[in-house]
Wavefront OBJ file of the C-alpha trace (Angstrom):
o trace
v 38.597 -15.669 -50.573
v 35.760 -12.671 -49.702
v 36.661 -8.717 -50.007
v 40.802 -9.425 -50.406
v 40.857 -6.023 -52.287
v 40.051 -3.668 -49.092
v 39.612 -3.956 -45.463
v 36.629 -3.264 -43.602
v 36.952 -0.500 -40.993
v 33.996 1.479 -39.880
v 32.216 2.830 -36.584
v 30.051 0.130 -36.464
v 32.565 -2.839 -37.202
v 34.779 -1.253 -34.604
v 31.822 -1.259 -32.141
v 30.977 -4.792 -32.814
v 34.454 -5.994 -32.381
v 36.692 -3.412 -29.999
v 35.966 -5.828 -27.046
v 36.479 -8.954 -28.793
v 38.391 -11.653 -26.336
v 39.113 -15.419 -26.515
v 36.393 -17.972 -25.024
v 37.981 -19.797 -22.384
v 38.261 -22.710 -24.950
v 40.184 -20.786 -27.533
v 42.540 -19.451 -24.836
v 43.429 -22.798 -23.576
v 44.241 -23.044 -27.008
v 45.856 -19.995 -27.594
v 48.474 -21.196 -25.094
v 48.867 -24.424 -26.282
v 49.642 -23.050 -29.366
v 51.990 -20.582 -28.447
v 53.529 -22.581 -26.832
v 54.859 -24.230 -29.653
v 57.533 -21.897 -30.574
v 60.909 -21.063 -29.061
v 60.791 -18.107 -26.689
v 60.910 -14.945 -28.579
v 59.716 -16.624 -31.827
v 55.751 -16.195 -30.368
v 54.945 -14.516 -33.884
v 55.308 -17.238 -35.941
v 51.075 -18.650 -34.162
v 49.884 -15.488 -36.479
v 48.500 -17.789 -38.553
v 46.842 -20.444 -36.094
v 46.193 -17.695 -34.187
v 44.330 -15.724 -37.125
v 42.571 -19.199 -37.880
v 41.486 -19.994 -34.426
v 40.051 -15.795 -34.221
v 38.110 -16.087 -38.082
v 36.476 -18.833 -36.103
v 35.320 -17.714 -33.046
v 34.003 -14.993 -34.996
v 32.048 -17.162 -37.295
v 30.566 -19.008 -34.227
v 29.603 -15.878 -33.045
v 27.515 -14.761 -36.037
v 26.626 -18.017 -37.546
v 28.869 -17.613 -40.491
v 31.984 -19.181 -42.106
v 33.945 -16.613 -40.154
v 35.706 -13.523 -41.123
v 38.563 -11.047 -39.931
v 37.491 -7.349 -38.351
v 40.209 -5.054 -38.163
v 39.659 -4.870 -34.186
v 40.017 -8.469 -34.086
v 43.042 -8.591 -35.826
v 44.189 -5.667 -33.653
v 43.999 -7.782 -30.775
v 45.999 -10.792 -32.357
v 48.524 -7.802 -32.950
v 48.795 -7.198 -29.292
v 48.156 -11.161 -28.462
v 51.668 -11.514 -30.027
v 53.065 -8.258 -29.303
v 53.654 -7.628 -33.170
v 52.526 -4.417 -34.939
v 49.435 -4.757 -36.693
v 51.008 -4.013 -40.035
v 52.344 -7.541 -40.183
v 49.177 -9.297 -39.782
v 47.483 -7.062 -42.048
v 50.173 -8.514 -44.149
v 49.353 -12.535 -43.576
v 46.016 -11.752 -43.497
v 45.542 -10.498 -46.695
v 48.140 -12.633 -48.700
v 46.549 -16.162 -47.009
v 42.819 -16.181 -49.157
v 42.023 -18.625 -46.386
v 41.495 -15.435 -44.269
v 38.396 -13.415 -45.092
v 38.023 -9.317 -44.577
v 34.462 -8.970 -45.225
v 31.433 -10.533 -44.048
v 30.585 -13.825 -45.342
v 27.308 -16.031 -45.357
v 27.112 -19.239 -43.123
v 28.311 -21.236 -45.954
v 31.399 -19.888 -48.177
v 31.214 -21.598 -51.529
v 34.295 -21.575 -53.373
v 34.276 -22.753 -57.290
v 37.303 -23.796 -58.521
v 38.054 -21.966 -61.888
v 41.346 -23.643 -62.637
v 42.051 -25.234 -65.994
v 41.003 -28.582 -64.918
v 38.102 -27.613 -63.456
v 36.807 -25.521 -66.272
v 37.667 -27.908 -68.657
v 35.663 -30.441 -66.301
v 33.006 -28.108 -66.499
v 33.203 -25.598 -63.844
v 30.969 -23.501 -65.712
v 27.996 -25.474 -64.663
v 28.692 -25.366 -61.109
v 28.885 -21.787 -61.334
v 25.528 -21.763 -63.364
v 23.936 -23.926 -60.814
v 24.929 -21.279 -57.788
v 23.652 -18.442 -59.988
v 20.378 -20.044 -60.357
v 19.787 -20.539 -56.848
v 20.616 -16.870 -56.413
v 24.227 -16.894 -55.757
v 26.413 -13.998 -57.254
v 30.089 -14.210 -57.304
v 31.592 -11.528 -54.576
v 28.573 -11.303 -52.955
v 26.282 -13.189 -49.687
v 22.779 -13.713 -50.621
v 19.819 -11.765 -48.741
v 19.068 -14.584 -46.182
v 22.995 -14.500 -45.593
v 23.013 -18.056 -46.357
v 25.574 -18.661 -48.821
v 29.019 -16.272 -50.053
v 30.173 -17.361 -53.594
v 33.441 -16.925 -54.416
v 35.523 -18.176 -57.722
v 39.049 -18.890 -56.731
v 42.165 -20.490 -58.345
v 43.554 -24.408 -57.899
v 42.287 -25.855 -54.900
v 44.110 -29.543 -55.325
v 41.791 -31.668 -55.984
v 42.736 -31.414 -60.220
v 42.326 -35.348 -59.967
v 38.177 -34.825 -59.076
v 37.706 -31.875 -61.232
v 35.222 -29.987 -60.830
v 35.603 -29.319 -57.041
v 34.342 -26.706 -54.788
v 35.160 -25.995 -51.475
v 32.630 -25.243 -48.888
v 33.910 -24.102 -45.139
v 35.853 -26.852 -44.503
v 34.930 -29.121 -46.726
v 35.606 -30.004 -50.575
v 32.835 -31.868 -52.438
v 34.516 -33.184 -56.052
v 33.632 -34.822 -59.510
v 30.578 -32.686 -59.543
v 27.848 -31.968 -62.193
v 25.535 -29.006 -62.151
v 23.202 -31.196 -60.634
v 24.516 -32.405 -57.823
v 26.065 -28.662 -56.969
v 22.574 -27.902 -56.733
v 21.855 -30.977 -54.565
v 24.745 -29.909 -52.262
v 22.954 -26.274 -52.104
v 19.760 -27.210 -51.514
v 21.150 -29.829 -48.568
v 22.799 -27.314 -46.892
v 20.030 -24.550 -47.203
v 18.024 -27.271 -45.415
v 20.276 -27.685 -42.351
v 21.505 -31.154 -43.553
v 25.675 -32.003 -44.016
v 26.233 -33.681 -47.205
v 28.803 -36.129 -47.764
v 32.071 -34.640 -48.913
v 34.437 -35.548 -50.993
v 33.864 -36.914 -54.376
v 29.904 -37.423 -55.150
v 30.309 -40.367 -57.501
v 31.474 -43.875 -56.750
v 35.255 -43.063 -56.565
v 37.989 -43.633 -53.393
v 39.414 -40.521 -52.564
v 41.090 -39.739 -55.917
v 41.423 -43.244 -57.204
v 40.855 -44.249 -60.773
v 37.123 -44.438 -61.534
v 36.091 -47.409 -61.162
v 39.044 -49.188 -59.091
v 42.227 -49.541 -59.908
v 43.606 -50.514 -63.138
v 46.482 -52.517 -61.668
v 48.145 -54.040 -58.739
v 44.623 -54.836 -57.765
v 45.229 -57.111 -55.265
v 46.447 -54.302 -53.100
v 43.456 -52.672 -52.533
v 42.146 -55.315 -50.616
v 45.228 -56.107 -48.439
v 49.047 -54.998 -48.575
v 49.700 -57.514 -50.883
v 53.144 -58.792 -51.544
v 53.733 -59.385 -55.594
v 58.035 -59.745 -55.230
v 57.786 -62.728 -55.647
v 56.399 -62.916 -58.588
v 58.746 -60.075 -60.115
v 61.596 -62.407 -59.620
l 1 2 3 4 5 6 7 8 9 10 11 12 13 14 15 16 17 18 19 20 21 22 23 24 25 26 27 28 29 30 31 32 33 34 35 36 37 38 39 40 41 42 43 44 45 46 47 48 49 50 51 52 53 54 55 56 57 58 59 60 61 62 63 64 65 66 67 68 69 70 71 72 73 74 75 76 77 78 79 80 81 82 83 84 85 86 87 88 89 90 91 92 93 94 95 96 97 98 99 100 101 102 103 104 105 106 107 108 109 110 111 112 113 114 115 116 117 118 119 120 121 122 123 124 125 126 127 128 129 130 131 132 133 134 135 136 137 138 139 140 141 142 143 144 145 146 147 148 149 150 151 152 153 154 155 156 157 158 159 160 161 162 163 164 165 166 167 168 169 170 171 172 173 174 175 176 177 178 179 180 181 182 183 184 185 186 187 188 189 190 191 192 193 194 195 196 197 198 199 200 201 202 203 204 205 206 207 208 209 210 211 212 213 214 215 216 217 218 219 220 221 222
């Protein structure tokens, strides 16, 4: 999560953002979404609705997205709730953030798993390429934030960037991942060593036969 403590309201925020609307994509969407409650239940799309606002904002700057007060505002009066209530999703969700953030928002696991995996040396590889836990670096690049379990305990240490979680990493291939994404290139997510999703390193240990098809052993457990 970025700036969960306070919420940014200031002239210039509320200039930038008082006249925020949907694009005509997001409204299509909007009413697809809505949609999908029973009449007088509209409220319950603050959250998709939130989501699908953090966006468009981010497209707008070139960021990871984040959630202006005015823009929030106007989700209020999408859903015809008062703004007090999605003050209060927005700032319990961390998925939701209410300061500015860089183009890419690096979170670092610091769960028990992950330290013990050695977190530590993903955080030492972000503050060597100038990253600063709370804050966005000068070219606005990168946000680096240290959060709790993410759920990837199985592929410890994780991070999650935007969208994406990269796993089993070292300090070197954090900085790999940085310097990819500093050059305009998508690295591959998920874990970065020779592993299936969260499957035992190496392959699996037993009923091996069903990782190539959907083997059936009943037979011989008869």
């Amino acid at each position: 999560m970025a700036g969960q403590a306070s919420i940014l309201d200031d002239a210039d925020q509320r200039a930038r953002w008082s006249g925020f609307a949907w694009t005509d994509a997001n409204r299509k969407a909007v009413a697809e979404i809505v949609a999908r409650y029973p009449e007088g239940r509209q409220q319950s799309a603050v959250i998709p609705l939130l989501d699908l606002a953090q966006r468009q904002v981010g497209a707008e700057t070139n960021t990871q997205g984040w959630m202006p007060l005015p823009v929030m505002e106007f989700v209020a009066a999408e859903l015809g709730m008062p703004i007090i209530r999605v003050l209060e999703v927005a700032t319990f969700y961390t998925m939701f953030n209410l300061v500015p953030v860089g183009r890419f928002h690096v979170q670092v696991c610091g769960t028990t798993p992950c330290m013990l995996r050695g977190s530590d040396d993903l955080l030492d590889a972000c503050y060597q390429r100038g990253l600063r836990r709370g804050a966005t670096t000068d070219d606005e690049l990168f946000t680096l934030s240290e959060v709790e379990c993410l759920g990837a305990c199985a592929n410890a240490p994780m991070v999650q960037i935007n969208d994406d979680n990269y796993e089993d990493l070292t300090g070197e291939s954090m900085t790999a991942i940085l310097d990819a994404l500093a050059r305009g290139e998508t690295p591959r997510p998920g874990p970065q060593i020779e592993r299936q999703t969260s499957c035992p390193v190496g392959g699996p240990t037993s009923l091996k036969k069903m990782a190539e098809r959907n083997y059936d052993y009943r037979g011989q457990w008869a």
